[in-house]
Predicted model as a PDB file, atoms N, CA, C, CB and O in Angstrom, pLDDT in the B-factor column:
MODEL        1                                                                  
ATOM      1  N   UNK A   1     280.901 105.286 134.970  1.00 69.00           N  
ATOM      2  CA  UNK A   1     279.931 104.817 135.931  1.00 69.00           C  
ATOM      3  C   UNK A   1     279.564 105.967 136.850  1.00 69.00           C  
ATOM      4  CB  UNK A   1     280.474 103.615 136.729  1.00 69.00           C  
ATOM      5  O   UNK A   1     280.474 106.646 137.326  1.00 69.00           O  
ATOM      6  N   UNK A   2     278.062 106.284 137.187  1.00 79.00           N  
ATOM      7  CA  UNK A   2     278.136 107.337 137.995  1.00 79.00           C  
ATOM      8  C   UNK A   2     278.235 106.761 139.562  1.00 79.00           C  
ATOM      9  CB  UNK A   2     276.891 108.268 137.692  1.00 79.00           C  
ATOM     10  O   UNK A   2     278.226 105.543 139.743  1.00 79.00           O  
ATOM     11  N   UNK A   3     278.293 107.325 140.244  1.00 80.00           N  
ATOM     12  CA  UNK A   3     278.612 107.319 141.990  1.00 80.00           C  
ATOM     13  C   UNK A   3     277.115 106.767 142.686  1.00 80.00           C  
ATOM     14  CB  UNK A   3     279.043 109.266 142.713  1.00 80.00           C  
ATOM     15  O   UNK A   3     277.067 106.065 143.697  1.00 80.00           O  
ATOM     16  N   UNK A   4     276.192 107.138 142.087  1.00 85.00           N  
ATOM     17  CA  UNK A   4     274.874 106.421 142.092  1.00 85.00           C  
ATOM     18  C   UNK A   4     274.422 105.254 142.247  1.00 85.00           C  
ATOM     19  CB  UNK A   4     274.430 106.527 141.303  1.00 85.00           C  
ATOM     20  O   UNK A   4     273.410 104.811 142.790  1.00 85.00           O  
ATOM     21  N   UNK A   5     275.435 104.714 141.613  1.00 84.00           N  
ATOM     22  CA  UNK A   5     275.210 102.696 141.024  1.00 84.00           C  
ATOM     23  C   UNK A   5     275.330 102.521 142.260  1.00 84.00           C  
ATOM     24  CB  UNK A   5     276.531 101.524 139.858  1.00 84.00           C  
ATOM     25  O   UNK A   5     274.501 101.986 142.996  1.00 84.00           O  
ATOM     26  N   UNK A   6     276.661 103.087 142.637  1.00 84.00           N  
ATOM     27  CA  UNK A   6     277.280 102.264 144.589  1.00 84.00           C  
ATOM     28  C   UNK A   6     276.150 102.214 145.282  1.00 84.00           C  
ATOM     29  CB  UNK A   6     278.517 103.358 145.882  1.00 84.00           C  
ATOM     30  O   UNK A   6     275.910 101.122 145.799  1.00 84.00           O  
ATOM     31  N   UNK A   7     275.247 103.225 145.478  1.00 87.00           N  
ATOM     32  CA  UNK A   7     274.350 103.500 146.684  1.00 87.00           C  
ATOM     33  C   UNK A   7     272.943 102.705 145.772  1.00 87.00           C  
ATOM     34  CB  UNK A   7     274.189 105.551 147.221  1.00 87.00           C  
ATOM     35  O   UNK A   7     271.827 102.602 146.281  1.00 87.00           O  
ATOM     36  N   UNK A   8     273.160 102.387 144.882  1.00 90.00           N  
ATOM     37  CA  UNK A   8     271.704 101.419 144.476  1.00 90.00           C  
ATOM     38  C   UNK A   8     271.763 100.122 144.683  1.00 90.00           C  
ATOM     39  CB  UNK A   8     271.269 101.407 142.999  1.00 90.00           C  
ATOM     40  O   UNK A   8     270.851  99.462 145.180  1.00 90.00           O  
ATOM     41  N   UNK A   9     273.468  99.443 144.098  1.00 90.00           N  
ATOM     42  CA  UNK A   9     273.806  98.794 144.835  1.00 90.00           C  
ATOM     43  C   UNK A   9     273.611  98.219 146.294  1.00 90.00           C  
ATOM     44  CB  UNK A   9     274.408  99.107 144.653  1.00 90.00           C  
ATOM     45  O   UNK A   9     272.776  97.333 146.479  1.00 90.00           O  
ATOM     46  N   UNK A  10     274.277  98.653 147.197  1.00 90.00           N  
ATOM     47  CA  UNK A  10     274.176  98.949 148.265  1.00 90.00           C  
ATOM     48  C   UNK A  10     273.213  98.785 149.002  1.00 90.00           C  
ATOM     49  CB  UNK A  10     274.410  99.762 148.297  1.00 90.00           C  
ATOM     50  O   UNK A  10     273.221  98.029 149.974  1.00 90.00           O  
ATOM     51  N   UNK A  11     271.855  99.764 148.479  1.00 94.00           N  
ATOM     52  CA  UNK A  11     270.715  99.788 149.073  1.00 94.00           C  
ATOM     53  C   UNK A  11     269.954  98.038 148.837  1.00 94.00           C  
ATOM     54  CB  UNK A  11     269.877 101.170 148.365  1.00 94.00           C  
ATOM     55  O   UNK A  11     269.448  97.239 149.625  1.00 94.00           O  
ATOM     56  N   UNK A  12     270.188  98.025 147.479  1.00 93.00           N  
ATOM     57  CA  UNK A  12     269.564  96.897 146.720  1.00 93.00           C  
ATOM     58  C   UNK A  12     270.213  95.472 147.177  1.00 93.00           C  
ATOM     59  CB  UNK A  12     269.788  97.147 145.096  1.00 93.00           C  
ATOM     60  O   UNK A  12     269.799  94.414 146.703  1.00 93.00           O  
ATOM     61  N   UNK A  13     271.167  95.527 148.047  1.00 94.00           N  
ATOM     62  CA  UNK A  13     271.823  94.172 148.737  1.00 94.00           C  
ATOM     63  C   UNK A  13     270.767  94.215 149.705  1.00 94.00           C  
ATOM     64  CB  UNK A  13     273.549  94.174 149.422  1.00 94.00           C  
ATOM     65  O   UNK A  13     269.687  93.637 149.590  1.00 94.00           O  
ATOM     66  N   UNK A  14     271.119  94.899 150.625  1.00 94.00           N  
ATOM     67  CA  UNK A  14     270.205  95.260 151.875  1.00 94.00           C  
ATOM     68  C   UNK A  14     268.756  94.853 151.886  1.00 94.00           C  
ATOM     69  CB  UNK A  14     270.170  96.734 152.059  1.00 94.00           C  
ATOM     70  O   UNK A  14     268.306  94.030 152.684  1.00 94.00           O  
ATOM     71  N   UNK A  15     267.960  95.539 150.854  1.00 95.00           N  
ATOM     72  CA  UNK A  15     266.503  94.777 150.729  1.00 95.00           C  
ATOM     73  C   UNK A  15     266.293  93.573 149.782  1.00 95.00           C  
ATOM     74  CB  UNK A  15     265.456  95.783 150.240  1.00 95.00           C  
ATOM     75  O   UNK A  15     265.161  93.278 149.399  1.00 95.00           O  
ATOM     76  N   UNK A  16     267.423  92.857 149.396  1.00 95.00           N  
ATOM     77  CA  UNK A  16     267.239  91.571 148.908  1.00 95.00           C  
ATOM     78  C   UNK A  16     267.187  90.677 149.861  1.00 95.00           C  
ATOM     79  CB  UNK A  16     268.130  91.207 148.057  1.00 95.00           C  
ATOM     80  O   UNK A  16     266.299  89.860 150.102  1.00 95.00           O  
ATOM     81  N   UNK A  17     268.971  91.025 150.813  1.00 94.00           N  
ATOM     82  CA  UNK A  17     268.704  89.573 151.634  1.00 94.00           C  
ATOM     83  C   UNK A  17     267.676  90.109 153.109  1.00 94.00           C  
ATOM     84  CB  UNK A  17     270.611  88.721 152.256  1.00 94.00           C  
ATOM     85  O   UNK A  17     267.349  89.309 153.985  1.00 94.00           O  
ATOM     86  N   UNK A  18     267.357  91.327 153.124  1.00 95.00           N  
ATOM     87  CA  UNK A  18     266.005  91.673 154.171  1.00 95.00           C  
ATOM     88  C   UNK A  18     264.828  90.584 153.566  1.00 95.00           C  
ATOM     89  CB  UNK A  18     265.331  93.653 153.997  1.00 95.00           C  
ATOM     90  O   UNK A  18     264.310  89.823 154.384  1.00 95.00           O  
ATOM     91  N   UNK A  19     264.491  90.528 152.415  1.00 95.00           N  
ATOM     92  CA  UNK A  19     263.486  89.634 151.946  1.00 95.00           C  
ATOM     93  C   UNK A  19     263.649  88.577 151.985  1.00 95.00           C  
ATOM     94  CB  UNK A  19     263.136  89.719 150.956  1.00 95.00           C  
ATOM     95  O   UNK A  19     262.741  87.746 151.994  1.00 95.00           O  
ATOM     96  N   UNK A  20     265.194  88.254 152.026  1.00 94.00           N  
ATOM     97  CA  UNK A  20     265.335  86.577 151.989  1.00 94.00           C  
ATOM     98  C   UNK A  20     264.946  85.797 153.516  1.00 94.00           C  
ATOM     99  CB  UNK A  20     267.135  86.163 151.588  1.00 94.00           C  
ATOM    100  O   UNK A  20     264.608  84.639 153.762  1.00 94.00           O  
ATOM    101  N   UNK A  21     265.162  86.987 154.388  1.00 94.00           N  
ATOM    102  CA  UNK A  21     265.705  86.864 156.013  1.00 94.00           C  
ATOM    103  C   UNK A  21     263.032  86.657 156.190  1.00 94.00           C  
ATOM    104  CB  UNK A  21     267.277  89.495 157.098  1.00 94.00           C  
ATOM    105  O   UNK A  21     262.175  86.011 156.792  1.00 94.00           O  
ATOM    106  N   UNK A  22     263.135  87.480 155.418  1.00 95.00           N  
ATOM    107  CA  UNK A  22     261.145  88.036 155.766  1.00 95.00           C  
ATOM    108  C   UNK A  22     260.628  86.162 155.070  1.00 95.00           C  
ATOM    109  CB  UNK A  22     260.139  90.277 153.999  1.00 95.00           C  
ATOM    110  O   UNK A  22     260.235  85.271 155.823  1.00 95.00           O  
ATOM    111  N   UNK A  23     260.737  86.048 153.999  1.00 94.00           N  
ATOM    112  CA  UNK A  23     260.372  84.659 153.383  1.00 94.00           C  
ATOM    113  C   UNK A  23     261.054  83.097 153.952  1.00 94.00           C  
ATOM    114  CB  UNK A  23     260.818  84.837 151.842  1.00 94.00           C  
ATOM    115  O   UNK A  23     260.869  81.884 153.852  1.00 94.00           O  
ATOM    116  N   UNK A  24     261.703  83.820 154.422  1.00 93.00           N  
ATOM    117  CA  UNK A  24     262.333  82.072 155.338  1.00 93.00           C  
ATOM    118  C   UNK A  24     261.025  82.173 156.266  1.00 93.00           C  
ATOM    119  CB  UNK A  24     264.396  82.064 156.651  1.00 93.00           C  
ATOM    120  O   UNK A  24     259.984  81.521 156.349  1.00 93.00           O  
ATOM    121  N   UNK A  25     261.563  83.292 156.926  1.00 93.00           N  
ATOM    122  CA  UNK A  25     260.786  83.416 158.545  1.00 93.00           C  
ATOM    123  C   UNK A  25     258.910  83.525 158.059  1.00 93.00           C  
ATOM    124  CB  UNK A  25     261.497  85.417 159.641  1.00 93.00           C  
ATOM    125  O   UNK A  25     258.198  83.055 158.946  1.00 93.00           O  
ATOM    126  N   UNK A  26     258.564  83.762 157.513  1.00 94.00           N  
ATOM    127  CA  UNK A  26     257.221  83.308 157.166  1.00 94.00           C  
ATOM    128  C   UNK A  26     256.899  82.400 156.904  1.00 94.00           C  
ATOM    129  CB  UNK A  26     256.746  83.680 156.485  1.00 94.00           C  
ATOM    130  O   UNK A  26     255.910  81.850 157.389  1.00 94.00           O  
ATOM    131  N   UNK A  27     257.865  81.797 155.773  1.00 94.00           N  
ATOM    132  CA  UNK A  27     257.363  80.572 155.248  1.00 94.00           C  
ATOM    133  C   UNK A  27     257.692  79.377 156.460  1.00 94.00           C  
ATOM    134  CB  UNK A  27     258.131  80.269 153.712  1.00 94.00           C  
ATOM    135  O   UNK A  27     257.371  78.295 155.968  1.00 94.00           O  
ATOM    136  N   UNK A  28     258.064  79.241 157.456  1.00 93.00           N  
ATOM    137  CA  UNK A  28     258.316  78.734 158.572  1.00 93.00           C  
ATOM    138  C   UNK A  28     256.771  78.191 159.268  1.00 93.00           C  
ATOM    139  CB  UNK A  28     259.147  79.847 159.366  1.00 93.00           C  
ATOM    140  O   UNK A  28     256.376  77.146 159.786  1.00 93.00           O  
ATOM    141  N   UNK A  29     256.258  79.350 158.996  1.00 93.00           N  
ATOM    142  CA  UNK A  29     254.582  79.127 159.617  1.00 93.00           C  
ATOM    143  C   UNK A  29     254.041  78.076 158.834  1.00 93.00           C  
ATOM    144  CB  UNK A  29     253.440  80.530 159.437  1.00 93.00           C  
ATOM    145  O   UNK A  29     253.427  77.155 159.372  1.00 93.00           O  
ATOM    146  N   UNK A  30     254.228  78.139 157.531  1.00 94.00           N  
ATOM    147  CA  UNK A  30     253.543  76.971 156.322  1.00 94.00           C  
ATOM    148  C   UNK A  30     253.774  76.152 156.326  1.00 94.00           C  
ATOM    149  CB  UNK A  30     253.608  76.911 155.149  1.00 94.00           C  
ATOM    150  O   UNK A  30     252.925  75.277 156.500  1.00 94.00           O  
ATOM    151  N   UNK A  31     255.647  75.736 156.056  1.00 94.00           N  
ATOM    152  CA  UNK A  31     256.111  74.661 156.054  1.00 94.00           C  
ATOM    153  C   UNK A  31     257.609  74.126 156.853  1.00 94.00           C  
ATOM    154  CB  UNK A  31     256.067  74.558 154.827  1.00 94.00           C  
ATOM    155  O   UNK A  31     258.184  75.053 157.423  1.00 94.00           O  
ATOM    156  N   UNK A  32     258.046  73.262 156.922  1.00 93.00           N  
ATOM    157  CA  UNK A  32     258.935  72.899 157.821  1.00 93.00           C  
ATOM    158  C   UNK A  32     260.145  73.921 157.568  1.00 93.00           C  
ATOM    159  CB  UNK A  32     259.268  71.376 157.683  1.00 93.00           C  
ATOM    160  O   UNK A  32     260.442  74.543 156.548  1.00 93.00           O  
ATOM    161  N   UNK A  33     260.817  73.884 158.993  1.00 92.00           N  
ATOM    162  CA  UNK A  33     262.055  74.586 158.967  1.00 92.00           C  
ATOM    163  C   UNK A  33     263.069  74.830 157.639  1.00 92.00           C  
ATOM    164  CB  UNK A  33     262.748  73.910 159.908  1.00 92.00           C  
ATOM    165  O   UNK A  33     263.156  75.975 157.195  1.00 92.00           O  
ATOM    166  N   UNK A  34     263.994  73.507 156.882  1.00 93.00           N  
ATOM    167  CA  UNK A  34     264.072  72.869 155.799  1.00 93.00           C  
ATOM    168  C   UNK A  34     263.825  73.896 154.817  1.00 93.00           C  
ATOM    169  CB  UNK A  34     263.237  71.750 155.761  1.00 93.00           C  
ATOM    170  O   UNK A  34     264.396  74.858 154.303  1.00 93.00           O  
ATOM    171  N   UNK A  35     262.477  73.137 154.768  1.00 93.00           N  
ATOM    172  CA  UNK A  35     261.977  74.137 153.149  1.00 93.00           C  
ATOM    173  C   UNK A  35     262.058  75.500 153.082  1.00 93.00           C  
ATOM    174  CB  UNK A  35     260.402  74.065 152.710  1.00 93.00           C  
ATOM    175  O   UNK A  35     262.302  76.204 152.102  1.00 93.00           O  
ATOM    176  N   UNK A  36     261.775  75.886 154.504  1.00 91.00           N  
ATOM    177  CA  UNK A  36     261.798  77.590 154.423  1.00 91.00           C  
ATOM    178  C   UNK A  36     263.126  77.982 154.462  1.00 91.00           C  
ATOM    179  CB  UNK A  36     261.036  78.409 155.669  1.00 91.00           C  
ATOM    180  O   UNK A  36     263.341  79.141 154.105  1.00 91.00           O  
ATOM    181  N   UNK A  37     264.314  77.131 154.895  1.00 92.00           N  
ATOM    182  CA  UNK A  37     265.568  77.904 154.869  1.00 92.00           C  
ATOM    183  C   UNK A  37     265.824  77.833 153.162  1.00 92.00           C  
ATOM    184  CB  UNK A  37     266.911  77.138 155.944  1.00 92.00           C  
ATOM    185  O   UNK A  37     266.325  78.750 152.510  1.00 92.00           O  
ATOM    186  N   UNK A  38     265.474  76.849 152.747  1.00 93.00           N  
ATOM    187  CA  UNK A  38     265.548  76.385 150.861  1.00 93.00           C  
ATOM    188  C   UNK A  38     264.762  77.539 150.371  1.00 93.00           C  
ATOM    189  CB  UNK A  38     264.615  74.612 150.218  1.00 93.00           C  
ATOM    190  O   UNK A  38     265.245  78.260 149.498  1.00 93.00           O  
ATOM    191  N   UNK A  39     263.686  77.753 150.821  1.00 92.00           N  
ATOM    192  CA  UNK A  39     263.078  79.297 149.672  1.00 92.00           C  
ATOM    193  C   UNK A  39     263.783  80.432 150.217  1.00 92.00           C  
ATOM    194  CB  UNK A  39     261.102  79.840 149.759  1.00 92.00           C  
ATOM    195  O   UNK A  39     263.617  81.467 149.572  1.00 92.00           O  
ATOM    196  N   UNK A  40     264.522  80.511 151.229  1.00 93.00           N  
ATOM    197  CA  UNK A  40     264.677  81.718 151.566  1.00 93.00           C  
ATOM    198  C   UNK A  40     266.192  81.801 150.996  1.00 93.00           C  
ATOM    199  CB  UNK A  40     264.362  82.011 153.123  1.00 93.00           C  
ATOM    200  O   UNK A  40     266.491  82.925 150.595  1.00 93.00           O  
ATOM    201  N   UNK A  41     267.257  80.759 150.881  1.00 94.00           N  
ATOM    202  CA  UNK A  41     268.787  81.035 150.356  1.00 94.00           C  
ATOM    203  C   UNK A  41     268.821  81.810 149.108  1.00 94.00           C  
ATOM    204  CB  UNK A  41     269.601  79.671 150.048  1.00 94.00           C  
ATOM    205  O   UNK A  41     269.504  82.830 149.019  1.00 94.00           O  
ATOM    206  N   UNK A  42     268.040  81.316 148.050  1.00 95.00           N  
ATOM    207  CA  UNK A  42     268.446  82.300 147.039  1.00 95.00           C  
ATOM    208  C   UNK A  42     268.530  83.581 146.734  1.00 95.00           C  
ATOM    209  CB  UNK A  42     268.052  82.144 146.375  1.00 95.00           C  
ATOM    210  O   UNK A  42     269.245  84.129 145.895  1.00 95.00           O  
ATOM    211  N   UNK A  43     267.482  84.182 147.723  1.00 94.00           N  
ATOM    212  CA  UNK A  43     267.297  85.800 148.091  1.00 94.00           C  
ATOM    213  C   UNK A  43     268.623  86.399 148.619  1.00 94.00           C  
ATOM    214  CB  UNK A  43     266.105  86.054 149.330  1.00 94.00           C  
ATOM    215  O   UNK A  43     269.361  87.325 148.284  1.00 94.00           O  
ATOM    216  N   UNK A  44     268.596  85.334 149.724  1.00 94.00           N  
ATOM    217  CA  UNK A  44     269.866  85.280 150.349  1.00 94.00           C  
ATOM    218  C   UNK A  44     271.460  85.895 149.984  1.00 94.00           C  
ATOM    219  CB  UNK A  44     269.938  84.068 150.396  1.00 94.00           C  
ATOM    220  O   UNK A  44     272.159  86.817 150.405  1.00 94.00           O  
ATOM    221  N   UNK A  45     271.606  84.658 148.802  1.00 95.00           N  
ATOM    222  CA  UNK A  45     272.653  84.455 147.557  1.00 95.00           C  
ATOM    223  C   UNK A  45     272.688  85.909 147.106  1.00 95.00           C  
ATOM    224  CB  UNK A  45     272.121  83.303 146.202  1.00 95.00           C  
ATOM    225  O   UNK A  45     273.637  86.692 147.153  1.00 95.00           O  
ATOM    226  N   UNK A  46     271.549  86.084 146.696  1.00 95.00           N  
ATOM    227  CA  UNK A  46     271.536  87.356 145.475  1.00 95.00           C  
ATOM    228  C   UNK A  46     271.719  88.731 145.933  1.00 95.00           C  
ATOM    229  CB  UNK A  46     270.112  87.462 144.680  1.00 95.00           C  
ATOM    230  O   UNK A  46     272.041  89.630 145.156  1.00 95.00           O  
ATOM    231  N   UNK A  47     271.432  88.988 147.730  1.00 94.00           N  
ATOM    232  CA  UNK A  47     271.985  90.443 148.426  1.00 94.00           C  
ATOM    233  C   UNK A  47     273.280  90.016 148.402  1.00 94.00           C  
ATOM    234  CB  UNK A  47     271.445  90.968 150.069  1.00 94.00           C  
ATOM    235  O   UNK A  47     274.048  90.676 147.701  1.00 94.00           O  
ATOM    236  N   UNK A  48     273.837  88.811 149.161  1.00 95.00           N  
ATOM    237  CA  UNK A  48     275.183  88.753 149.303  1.00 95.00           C  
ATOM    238  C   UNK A  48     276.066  88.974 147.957  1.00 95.00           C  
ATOM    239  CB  UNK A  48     275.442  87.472 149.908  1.00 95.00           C  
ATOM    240  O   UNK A  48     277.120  89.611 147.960  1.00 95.00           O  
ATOM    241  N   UNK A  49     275.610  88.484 147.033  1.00 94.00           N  
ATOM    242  CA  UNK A  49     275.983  89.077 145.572  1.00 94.00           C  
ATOM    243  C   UNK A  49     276.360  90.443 144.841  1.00 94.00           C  
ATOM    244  CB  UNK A  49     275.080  88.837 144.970  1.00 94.00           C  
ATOM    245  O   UNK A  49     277.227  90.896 144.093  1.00 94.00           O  
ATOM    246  N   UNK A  50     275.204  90.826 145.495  1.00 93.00           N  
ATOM    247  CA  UNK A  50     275.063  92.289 144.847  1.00 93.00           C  
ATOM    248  C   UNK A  50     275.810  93.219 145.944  1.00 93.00           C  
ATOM    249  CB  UNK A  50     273.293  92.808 144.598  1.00 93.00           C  
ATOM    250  O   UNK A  50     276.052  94.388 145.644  1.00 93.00           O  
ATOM    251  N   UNK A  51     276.199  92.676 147.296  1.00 93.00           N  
ATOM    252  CA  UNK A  51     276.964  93.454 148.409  1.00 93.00           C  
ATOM    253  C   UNK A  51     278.582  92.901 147.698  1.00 93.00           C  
ATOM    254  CB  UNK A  51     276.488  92.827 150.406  1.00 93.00           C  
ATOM    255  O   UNK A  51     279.183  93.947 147.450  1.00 93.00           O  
ATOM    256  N   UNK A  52     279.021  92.305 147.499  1.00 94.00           N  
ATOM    257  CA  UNK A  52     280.131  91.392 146.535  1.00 94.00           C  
ATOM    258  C   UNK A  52     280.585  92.048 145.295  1.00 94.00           C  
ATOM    259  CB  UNK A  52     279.486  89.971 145.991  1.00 94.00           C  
ATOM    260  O   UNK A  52     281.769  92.093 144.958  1.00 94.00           O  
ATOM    261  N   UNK A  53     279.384  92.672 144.475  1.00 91.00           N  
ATOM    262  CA  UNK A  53     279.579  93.345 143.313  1.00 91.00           C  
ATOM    263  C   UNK A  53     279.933  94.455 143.934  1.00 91.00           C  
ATOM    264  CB  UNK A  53     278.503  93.437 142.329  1.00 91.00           C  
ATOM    265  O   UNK A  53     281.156  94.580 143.878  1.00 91.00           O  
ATOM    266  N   UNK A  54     279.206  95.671 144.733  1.00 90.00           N  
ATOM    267  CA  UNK A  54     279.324  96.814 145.070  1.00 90.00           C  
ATOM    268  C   UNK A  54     280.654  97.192 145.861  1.00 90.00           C  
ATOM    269  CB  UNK A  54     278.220  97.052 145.693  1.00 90.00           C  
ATOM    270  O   UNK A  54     281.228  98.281 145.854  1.00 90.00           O  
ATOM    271  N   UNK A  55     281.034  95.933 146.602  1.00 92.00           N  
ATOM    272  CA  UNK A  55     282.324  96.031 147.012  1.00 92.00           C  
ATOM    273  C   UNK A  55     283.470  96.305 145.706  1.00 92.00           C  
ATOM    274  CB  UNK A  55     282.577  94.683 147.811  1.00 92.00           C  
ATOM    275  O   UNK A  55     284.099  97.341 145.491  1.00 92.00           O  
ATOM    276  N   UNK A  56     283.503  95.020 144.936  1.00 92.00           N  
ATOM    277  CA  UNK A  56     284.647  94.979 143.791  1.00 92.00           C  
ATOM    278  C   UNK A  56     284.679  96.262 142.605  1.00 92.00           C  
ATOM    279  CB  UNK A  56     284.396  93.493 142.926  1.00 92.00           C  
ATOM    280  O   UNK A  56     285.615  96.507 141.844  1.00 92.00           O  
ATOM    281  N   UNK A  57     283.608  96.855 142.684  1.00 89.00           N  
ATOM    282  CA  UNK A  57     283.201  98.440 141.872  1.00 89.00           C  
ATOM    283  C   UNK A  57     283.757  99.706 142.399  1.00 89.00           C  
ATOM    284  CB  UNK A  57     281.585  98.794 141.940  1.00 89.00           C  
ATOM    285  O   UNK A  57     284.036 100.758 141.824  1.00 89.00           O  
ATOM    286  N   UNK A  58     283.875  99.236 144.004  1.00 88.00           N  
ATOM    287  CA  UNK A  58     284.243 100.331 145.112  1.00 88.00           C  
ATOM    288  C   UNK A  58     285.855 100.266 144.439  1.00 88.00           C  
ATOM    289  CB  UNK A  58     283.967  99.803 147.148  1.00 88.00           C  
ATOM    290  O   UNK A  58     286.416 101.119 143.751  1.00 88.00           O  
ATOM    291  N   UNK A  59     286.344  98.983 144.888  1.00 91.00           N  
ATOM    292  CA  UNK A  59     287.845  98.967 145.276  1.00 91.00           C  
ATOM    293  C   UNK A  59     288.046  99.081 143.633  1.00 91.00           C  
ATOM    294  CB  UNK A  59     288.598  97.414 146.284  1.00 91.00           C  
ATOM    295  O   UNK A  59     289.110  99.674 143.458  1.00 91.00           O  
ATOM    296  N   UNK A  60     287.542  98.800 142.580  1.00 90.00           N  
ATOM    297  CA  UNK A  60     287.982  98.974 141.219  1.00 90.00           C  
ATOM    298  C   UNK A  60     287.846 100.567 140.766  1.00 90.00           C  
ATOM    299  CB  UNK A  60     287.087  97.988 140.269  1.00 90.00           C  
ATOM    300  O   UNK A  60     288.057 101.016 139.639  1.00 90.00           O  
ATOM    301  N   UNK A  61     287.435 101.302 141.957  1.00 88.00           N  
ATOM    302  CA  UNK A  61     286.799 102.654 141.496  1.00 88.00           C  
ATOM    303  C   UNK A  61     288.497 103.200 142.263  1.00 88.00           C  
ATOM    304  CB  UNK A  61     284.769 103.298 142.360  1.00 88.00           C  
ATOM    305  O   UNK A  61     289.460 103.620 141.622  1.00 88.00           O  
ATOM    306  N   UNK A  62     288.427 103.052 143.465  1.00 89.00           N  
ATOM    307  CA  UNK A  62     289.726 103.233 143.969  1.00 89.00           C  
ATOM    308  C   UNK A  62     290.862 103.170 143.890  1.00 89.00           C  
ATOM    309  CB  UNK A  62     289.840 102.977 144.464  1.00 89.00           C  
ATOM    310  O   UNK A  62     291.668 103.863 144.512  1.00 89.00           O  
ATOM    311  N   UNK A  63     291.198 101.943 142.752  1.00 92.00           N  
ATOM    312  CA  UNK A  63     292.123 102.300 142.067  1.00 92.00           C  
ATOM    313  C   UNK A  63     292.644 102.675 140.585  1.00 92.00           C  
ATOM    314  CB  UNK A  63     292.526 101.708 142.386  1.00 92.00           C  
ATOM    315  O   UNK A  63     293.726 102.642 140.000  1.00 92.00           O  
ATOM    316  N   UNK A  64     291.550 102.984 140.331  1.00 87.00           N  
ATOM    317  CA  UNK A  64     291.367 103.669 139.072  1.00 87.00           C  
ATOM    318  C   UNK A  64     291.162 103.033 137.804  1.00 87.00           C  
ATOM    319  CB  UNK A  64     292.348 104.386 138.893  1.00 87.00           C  
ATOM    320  O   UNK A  64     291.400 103.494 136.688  1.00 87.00           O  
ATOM    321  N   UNK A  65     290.639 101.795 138.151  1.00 89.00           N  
ATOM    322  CA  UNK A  65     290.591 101.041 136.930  1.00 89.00           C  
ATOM    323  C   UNK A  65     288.918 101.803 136.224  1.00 89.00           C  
ATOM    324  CB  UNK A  65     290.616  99.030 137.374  1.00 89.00           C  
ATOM    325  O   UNK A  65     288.754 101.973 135.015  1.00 89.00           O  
ATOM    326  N   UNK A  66     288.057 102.092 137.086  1.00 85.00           N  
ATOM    327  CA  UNK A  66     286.474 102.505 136.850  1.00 85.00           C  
ATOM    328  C   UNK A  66     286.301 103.919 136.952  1.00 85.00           C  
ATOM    329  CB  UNK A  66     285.448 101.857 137.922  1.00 85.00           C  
ATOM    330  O   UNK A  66     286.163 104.476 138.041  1.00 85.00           O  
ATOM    331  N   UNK A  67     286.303 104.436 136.010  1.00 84.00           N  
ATOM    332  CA  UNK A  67     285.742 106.287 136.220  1.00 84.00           C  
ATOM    333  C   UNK A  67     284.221 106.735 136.791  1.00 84.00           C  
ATOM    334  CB  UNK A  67     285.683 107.096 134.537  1.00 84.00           C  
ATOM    335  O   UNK A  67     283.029 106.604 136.514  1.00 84.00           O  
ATOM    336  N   UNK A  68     285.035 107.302 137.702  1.00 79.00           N  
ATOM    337  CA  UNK A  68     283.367 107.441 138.406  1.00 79.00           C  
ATOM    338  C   UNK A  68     283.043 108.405 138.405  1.00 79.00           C  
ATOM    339  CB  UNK A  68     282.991 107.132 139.716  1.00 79.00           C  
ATOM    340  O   UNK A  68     283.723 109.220 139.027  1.00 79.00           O  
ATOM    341  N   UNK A  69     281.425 109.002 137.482  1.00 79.00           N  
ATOM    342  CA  UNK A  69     281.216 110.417 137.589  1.00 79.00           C  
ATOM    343  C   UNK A  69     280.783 110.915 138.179  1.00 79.00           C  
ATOM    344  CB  UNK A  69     280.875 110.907 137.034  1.00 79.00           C  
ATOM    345  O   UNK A  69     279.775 110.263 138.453  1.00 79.00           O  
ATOM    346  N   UNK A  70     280.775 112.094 138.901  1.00 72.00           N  
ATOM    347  CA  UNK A  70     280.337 112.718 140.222  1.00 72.00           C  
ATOM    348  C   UNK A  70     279.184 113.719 139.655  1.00 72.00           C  
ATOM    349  CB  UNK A  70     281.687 113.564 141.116  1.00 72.00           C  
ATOM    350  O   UNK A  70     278.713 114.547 140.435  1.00 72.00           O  
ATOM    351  N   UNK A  71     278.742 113.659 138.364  1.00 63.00           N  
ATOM    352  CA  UNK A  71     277.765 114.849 138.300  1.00 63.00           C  
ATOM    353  C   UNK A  71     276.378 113.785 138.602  1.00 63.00           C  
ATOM    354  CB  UNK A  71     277.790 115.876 136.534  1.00 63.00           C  
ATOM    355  O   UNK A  71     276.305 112.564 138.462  1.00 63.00           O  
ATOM    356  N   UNK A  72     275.627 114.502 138.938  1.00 57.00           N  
ATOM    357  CA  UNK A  72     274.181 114.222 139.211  1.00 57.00           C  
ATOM    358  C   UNK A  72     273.247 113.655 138.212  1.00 57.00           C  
ATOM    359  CB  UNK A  72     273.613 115.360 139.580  1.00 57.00           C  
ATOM    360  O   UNK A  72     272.170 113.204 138.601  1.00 57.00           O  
ATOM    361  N   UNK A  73     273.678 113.633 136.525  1.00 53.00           N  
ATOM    362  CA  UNK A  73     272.547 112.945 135.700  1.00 53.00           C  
ATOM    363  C   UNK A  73     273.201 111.851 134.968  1.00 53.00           C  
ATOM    364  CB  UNK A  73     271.783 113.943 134.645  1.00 53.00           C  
ATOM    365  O   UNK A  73     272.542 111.125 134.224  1.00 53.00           O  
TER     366      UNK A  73                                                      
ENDMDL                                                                          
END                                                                             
């Protein structure tokens, strides 16, 4: 695995549940409170997920179960 994944990871939690947090809060204007927290959880789900994965890759990298390559390609 290269050292890369972590920080795509990472990044890629961050602007999932940023979108989940942008589509609640918009869709708020359209439709009731409710519905917009309902379109907005799954975005939600899926940063907290992918922050969940990037964690268990970290600590599996740390103890050596995952080889992590440090070259650049």
């Amino acid at each position: 695995m290269q050292r890369r994944r972590f920080v795509q990871l990472g990044i890629g939690s961050l602007v999932v549940a940023a979108a989940g947090f942008v589509v609640s809060g918009m869709s708020r204007l359209v439709v009731a409170r409710d519905t917009a927290l309902l379109l907005g959880a799954p975005l939600l789900l899926a940063g907290f997920s992918l922050a969940v994965a990037a964690f268990a890759l970290a600590v599996l990298a740390s103890i050596g179960v995952v080889d992590v390559d440090d070259s650049g390609a």
